[in-house]
N, C-alpha and C positions, 0 to 999 in steps of 0.2 A: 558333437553338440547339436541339437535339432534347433534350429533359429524359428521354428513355430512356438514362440514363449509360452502362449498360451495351452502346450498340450504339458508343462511343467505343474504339480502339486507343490507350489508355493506357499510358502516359506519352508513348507518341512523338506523340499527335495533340497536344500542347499543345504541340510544336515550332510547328506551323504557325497556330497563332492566333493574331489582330491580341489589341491591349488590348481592343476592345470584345468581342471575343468570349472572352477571358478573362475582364471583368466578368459577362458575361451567365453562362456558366460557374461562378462562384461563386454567383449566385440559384440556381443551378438547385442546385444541391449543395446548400444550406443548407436548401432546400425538399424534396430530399433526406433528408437527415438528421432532418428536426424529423417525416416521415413517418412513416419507421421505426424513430424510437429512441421515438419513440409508444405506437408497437403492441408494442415490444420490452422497452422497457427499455437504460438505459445509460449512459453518458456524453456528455451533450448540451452543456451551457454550455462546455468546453474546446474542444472538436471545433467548434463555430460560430465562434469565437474566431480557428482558426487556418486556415479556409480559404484563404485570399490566400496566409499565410505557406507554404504547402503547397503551391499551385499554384505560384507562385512556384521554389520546392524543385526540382519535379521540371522544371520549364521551364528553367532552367539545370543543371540538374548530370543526369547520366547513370547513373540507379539503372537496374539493380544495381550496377552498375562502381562506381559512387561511391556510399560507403557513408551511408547515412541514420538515423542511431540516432535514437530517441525515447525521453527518457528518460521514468520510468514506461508510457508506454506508452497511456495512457488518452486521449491525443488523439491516434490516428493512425488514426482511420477514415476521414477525409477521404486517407490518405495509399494506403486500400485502399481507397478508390472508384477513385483515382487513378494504381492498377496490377493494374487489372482484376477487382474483388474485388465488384464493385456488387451483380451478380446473386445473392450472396450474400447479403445484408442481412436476407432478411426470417429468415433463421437465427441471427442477433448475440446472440450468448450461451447460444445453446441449445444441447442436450446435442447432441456432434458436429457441431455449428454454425461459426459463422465465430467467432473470437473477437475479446471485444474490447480485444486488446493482439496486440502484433506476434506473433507466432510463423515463425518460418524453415521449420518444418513447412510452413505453407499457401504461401509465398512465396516465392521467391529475393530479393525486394523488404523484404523483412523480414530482417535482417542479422542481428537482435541481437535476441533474447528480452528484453522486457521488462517489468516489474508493478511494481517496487520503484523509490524515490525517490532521485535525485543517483546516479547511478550510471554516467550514457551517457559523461560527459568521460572518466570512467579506462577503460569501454572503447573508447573513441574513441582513445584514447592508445594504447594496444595495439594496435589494428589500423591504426593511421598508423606505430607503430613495425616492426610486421611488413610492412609496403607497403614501408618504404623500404629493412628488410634484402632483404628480393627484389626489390627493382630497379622496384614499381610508380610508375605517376604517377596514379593515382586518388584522390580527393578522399574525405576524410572530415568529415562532420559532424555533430556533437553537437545537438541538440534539446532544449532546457531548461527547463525554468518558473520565474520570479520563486521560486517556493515551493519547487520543487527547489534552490533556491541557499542557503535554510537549511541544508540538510543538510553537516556538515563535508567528507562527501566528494568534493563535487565541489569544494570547495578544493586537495583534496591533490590531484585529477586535473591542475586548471589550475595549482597550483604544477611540478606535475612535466614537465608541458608547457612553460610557461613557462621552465623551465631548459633543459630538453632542445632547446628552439628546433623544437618537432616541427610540423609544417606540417599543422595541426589548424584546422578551422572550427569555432567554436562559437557558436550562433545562440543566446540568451538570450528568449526568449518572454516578456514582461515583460505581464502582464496586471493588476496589481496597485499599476501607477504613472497619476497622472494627473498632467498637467504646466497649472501654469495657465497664462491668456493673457501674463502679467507676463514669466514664464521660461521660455514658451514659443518664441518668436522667438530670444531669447540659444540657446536651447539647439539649434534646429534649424539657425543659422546657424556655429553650432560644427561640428554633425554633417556639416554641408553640405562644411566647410573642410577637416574630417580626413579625409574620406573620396573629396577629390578627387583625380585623380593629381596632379595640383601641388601640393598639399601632398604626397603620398607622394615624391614625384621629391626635393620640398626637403630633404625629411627624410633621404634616402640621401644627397643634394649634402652637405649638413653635416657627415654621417659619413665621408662615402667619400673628399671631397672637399680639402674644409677641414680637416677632419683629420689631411692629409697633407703639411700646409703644414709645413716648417721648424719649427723651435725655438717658435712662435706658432701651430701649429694644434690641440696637444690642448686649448691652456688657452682659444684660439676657443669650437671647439665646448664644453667646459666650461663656459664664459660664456652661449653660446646655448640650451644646454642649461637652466641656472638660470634665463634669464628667461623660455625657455619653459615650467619648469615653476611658474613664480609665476602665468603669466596661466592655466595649467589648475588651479591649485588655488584660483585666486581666485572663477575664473567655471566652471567643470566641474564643475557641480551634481549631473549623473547617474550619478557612479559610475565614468566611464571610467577615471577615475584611478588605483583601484585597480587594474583589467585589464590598465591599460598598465605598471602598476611588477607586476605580476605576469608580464610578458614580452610580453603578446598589441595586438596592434595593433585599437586599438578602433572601428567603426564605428557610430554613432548620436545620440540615438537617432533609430528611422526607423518611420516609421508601415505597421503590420505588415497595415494593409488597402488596400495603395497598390501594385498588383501591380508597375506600374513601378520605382519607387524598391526594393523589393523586390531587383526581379531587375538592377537598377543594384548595389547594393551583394553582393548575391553574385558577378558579375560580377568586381566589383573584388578580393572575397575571394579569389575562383577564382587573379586571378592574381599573388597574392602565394604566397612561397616562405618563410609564415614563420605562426607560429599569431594568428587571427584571431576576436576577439569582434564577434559582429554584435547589436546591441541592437534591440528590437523590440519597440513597441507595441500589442500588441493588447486588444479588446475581450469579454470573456467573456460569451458568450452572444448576441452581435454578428448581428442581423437577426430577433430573435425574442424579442419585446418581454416576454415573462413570465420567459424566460431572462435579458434582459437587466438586468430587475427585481430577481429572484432568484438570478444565478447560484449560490449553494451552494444552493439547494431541487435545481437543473438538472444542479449539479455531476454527481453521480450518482444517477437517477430509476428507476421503475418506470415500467410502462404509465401515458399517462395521455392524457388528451383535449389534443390541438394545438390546439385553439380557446383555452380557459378555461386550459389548464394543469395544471386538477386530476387529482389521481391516481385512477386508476381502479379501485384495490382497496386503499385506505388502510382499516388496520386500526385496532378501534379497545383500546382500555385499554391498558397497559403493554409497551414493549418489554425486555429486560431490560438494555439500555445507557440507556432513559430512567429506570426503576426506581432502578439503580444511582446513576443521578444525582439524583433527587428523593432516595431516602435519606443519600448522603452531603449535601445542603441541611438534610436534620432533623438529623444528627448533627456537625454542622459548629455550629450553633446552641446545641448545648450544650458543648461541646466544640471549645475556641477554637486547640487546637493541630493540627488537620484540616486538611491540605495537599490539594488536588486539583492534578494536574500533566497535562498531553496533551502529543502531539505531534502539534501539526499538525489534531489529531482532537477540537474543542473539541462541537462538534454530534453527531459520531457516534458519541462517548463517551458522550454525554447530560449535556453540562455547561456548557451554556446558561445554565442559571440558577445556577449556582455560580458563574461566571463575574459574574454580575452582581448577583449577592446578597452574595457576600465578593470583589470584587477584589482584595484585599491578600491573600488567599489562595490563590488563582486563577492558575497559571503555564501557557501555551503555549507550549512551549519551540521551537516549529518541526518541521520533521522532521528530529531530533536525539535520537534515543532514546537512544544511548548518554549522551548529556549529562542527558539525563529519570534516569534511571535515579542518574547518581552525584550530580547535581544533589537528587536525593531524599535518595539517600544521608547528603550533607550536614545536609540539614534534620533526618532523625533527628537523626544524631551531636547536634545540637544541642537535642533534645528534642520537637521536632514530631513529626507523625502525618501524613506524605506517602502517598497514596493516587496511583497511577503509573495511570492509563486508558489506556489501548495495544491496539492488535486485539494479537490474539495471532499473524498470520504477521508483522506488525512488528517485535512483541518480538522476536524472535531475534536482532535485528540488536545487540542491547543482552546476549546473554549474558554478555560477559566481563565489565560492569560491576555486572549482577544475582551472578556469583560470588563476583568478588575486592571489592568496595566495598560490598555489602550481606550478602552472604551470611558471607563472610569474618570481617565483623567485626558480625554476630549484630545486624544494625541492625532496628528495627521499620519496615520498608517494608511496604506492600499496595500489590500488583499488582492491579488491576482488568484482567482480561483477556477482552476482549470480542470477539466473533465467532470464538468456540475453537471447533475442529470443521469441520465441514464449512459452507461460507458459500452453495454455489448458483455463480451464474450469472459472479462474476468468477475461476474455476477454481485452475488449480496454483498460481500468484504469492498467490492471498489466501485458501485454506483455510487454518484452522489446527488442521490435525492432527497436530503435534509440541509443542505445548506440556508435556502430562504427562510427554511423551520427554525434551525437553529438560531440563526443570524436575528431574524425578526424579533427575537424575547429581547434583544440587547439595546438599554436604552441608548439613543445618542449615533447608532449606527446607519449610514444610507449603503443602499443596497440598490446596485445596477445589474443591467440585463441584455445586453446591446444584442440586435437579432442581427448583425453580419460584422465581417469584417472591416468596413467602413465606420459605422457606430460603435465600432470600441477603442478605435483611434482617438477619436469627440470625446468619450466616454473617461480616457485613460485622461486626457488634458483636464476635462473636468474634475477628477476624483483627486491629480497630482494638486488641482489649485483650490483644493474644496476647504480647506483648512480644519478638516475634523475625521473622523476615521470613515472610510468607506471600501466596499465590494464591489468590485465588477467581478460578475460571475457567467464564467463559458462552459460550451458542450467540448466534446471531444471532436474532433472532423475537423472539413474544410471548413475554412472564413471566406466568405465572400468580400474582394477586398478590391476599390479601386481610387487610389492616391489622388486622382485628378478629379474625383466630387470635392469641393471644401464644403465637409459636414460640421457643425457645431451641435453641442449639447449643450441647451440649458436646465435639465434637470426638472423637466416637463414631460410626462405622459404626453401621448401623439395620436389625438384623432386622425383616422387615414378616412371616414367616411361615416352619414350618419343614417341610423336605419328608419325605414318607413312601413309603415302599415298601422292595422289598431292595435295590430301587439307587439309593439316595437320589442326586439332584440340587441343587444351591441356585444360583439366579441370582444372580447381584453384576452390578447396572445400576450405572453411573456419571453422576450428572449428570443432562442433560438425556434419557441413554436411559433413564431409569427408568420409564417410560410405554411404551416398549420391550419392557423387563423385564416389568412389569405383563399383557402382552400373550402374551408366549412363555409365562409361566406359565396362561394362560388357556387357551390353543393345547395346552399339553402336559397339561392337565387335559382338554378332550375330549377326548383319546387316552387315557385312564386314569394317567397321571403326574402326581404330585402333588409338584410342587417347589418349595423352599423360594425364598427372595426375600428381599435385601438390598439396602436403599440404599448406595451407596457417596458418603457424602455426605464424606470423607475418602482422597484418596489416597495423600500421604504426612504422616507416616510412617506405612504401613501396619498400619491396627489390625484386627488379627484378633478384636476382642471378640465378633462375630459367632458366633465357632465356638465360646468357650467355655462357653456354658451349655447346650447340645446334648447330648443323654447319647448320640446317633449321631452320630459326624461324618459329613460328605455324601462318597459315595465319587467324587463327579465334581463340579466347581468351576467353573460359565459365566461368564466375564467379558466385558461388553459394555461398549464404551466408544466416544462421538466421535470417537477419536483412532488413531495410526498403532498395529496391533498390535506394531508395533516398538519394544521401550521401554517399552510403554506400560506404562499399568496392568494388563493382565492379565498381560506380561510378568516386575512387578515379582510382581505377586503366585503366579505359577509358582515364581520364585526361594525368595522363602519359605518356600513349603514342598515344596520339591524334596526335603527328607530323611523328608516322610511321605507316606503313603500313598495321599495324596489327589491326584486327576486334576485338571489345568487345562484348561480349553478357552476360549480367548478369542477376539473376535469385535470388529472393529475395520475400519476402512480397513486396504488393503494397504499393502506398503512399496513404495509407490509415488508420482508425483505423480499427484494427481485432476485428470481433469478440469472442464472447465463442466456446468452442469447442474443440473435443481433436485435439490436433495437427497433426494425421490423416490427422483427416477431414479436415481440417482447408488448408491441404497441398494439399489435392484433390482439394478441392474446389480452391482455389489461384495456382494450376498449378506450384507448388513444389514438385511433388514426383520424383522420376526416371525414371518414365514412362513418365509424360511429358514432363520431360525437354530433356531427349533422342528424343523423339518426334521433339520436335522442334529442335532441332538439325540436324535432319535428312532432315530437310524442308529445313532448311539452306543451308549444303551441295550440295541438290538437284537446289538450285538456283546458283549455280555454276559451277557447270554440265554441 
């Protein structure tokens, strides 16, 4: 087996490999992976998990033709070693790099864009519906995680298959079951019987067959029917039950590192004419004993050393999702009606120890935001103090429940919205620079921005006693954080200095760029401009108290913000005062999707650093001159 992957003709050289050389095949790939996602950073413990099931994948089924969706997307690097993509690797995640979720840009092998959770069954249903209006016979299949099956929507995907009888694969990636020795044997001899063609032939006999008997074959089959479905409900421990009364012919479960059996039950998938759940055991973090240990440390990692495991540039003091969660721990302690709720996001929330300090207070709703969101809803209406932890590219997925269920009816929810802004290296799918966009359309909503770890402490007291719905919204990174200032928030925008000359300037930094801010005024002070400087520690509703003890108002108005200039806050704040005389200039992400990249780069490149916005500033002035 030559472990240079990349001198392999992928996908078609795995037609001609015995089993032993598909075993060796998965060492080498795992060995692979645990290399480069090393020195890179990434998604390790999924991606080890699903090698087999991957190999497997493309050994029977004929990608591109046959379509391969991965939902979220975050374990399919094995799926782009495995269509030529190797030599790429030591780029995984880097600005202009390989990425690391499917993209159709880099692939034909790559069908279906993915980042977001439960999402591949409903487009897996559309493109098995559009195959069969043109007359295709190519194979579709859905790629799924245990933890992707929280989410309501790939119910409605398999409910709507399930009716439609659409000739739909969907492979269920089940990493999150272990089966003991007790009901282990019952379960695999089940899986063994459904999944034979004699059981499948019987099961057509009875319908096709006996059915057609005279005045005694519906109520046959209706007989055989009931007492088959007594011995699956008595002894069908794992679930099939459900998949099977929801239309889909169930195979499993089947052990998802057994290349064989694998490609046996796809096989059998392939040649059924009717929608088909494949269940599948695999191991997270599966050949790589500190993954295997740790899978959520591995879930998704930075550089770190392949020996020990440890990370190679762990920072130290507060991040602002671990801040966020040690403070809502103090204020949960005195204050007994403090809800903390996640999805799915109990660790990268920072709510670890809320989690096991107030259990009775403590909800993981799954990846279910819309249900997080009215699920809160509730708990106000009833008098609680629900704090919602959500990254903010998530939350969107929950707008219509943050409108009509909290907003609507003036409920005191707090959104904790964590990783607002630009995130780095997992790109368009997980920036969140539309939150202030989105948030802003919603009547009734305030919307905070605290620029360290100190002001979100203030920030968080204020929003718990604000008695209406509101955001605090953070970057990903360090918080600057120190207990011994007593900061208050009264929910005032903060002159830090006012500008002088004939063409007066004033920066408005929002949030985390106020260090930013900080910066351009420094920049535009060696060039002889002296401009004024506002925290924008409040975005809506938009308080102008900034302008009014000024005996000059500023004839030009900088808004810098994390977020899309579309919408945004410099946007709203243009609106405002569009009836005076006063100039806006805002300075944001484009409307656009960002790519990967660290946020550096990403700030060079899009014309966000201090350099340029000083820059252009200076252009400005000079047109007024």
């Amino acid at each position: 087996m030559n472990k240079d992957l990349s001198q392999y003709n992928f996908p078609s050289d795995l037609k001609k490999m015995s089993d032993r050389e598909l075993d060796l095949l998965s060492v080498a790939i795992r060995d692979f992976l645990i290399e480069k996602v090393s020195a890179t950073g990434g998604h390790l413990a999924s991606n080890l998990g699903v090698v087999e099931l991957t190999i497997a994948l493309h050994k029977v089924f004929n990608s591109p033709e046959d379509k391969i969706i991965w939902d979220v997307g975050h374990q399919a690097y094995v799926h782009k070693i495995l269509t030529g993509r190797a030599d790429r690797f030591d780029s995984l995640r880097q600005l202009d790099g390989l990425s690391g979720f499917p993209k159709s840009k880099e692939s034909p092998h790559d069908v279906y864009d993915t980042g977001h959770s439960s999402v591949s069954i409903s487009a897996a249903f559309g493109m098995a519906a559009a195959r069969d209006i043109k007359g295709g016979k190519n194979e579709v299949i859905a790629v799924i995680g245990d933890g992707s099956l929280t989410g309501g929507m790939a119910y409605e995907g398999l409910n709507n298959i399930g009716d439609k009888k659409t000739k739909v694969i969907v492979v269920l990636n089940d990493n999150g079951m272990s089966i003991s020795p007790n009901t282990g044997g019952i379960s695999r001899h089940l899986g063994s019987l459904r999944t034979s063609k004699g059981y499948l032939d019987a099961k057509r006999f009875v319908k096709d067959k006996i059915g057609t008997i005279p005045n005694i074959g519906k109520a046959l089959v209706s007989g055989l029917a009931d007492f088959k479905n007594d011995i699956k409900y008595s002894i069908l421990t794992n679930g099939g039950v459900m998949f099977e009364e929801l239309g889909f012919t169930y195979f499993g479960p089947i052990d998802g590192h057994n290349i064989t059996e694998l490609c046996d039950a796809f096989e059998k998938a392939r040649s059924l004419n009717e929608p088909v759940l494949i269940h599948v055991l695999t191991k997270k973090g599966k050949g790589y004993k500190n993954a295997e240990k740790d899978p959520g440390k591995f879930h998704g990692i930075g550089p770190f050393d392949p020996t020990t495991g440890a990370l190679l540039n762990k920072s130290e003091g507060y991040s602002f999702s671990s801040l966020m969660g040690k403070l809502l721990c103090e204020k949960a302690s005195d204050d007994q009606k403090i809800v903390a709720i996640t999805a799915a996001m109990c660790e990268g929330t920072g709510l670890d120890d809320f989690s096991t300090m107030y259990p009775d207070r403590f909800f993981d709703v799954g990846i279910a935001e819309e249900h997080a969101v009215s699920f809160a809803a509730g708990l106000a209406k009833e008098g609680m103090k629900p704090v919602v932890c959500i990254y903010s590219s998530f939350l969107q997925r929950a707008y219509d429940q943050i409108m009509e269920d909290v907003c609507l009816q003036k409920l005191p929810v707090v959104f904790a919205i964590d990783r607002a802004g630009c995130v780095g290296a997992d790109g368009e799918t997980h920036h969140g620079n539309y939150d202030l966009s989105y948030l802003a359309t919603i009547p009734g909503m305030t919307i905070l921005t605290p620029k360290d770890g100190t002001q979100l402490s203030s920030m968080l007291d204020y929003a718990l006693n604000l008695g209406r719905p509101a955001a605090i919204r953070y970057p990903k990174g360090a918080a600057e954080y120190n207990n011994k200032i007593m900061s208050t928030f009264d929910g005032k925008n903060i002159r830090i200095c006012s500008g002088k000359g004939a063409f007066n300037i004033d920066i408005w930094a929002c949030g985390n760029m106020f260090s930013c801010g900080q910066q351009v005024c420094s920049l535009l002070s060696s060039r002889g401009i002296e401009a004024g400087l506002v925290d924008v520690a409040k975005v809506k509703p938009i308080d102008l108290s900034p302008l009014s003890d000024l005996a000059d108002r500023p004839d030009l108005i900088v808004t810098i913000e994390d977020n899309s200039v579309s919408g945004g806050f410099g946007s709203c704040l243009a609106s405002e005062l569009a009836l005076t005389d006063i100039k806006v200039m805002n300075f944001g992400w484009p409307d656009a999707f960002i790519p990967q990249g660290t946020c550096s780069q990403l700030s060079e490149r899009y014309g966000l650093t201090p350099e340029s916005i000083a820059e252009r500033i200076c252009e400005e002035v000079e047109k007024q001159a």
